[in-house]
C-alpha positions as CSV (number, residue, x, y, z in Angstrom):
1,X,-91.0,-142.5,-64.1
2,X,-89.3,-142.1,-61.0
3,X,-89.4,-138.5,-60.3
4,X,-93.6,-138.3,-61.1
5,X,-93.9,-138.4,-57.4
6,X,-91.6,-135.8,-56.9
7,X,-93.4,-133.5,-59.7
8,X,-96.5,-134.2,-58.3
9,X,-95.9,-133.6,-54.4
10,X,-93.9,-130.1,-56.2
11,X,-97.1,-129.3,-58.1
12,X,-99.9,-129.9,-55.5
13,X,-97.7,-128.0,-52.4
14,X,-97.6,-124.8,-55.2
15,X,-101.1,-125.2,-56.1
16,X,-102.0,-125.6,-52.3
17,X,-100.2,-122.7,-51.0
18,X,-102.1,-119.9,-52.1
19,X,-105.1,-121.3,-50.7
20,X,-103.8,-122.3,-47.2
21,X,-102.4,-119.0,-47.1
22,X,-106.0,-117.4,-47.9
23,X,-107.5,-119.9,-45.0
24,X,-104.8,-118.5,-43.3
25,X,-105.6,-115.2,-43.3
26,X,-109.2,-116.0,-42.9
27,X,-108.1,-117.8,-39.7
28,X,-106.8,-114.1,-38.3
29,X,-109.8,-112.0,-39.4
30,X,-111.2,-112.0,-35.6
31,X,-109.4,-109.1,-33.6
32,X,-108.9,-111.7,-30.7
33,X,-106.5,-114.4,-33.3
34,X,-102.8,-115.1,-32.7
35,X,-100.1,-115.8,-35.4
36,X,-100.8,-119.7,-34.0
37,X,-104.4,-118.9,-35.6
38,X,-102.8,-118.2,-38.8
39,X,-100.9,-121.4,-38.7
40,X,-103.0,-123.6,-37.8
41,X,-105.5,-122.7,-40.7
42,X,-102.6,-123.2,-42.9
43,X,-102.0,-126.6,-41.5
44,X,-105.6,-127.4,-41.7
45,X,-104.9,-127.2,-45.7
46,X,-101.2,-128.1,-46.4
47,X,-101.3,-131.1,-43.6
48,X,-104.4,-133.9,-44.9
49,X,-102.9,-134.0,-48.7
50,X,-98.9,-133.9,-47.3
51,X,-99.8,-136.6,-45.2
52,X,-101.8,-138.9,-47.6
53,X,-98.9,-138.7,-50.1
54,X,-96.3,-139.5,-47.9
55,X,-98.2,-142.3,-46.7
56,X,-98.8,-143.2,-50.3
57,X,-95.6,-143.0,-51.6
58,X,-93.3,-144.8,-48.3
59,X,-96.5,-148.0,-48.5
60,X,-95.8,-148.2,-52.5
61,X,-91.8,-147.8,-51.8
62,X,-92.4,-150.9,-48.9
63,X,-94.4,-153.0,-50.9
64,X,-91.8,-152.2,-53.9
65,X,-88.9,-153.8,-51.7
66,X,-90.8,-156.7,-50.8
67,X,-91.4,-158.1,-53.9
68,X,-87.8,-157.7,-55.0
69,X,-85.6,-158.8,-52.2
70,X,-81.9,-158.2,-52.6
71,X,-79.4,-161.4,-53.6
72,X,-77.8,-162.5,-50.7
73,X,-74.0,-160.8,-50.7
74,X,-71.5,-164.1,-50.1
C-alpha cells in the first residue's frame, strides 16, 4: 500500500508525456517560436497534475504524522 502513490505518480507522468510533447510541438508550429515555446507548452501539461499530487501526497504524509506522534525517547 505504500508504493500506490509511487505507481500512480509513474503511471500518470508516462501517460502524460506523449501528450505534453504533442502540445509541445504544437507550441513551435509558428515560424516565429523558440525552444522556450516548446517548453513551456509542455509545462502547461506535465506542471497542474505534478503539482496537485505532490500537494496531495506531502498534506496526506502531514496529517499522517500528526495523528501518530512519536514516543518521547528518555
Amino acid at each position: 500500500m505504500k508504493w500506490i502513490a509511487l505507481i500512480l505518480f509513474i503511471i500518470m507522468n508516462i501517460v502524460l508525456v506523449p501528450l505534453a510533447f504533442i502540445i509541445g510541438v504544437f507550441a513551435m508550429n509558428s515560424p516565429d517560436s523558440t525552444m522556450m515555446n516548446f517548453f513551456i507548452g509542455m509545462a502547461y501539461v506535465l506542471a497542474p497534475p505534478n503539482l496537485i499530487f505532490l500537494i496531495l501526497y506531502l498534506g496526506a504524509k502531514w496529517t499522517n504524522k500528526e495523528s501518530n506522534p512519536a514516543p518521547n525517547k528518555r
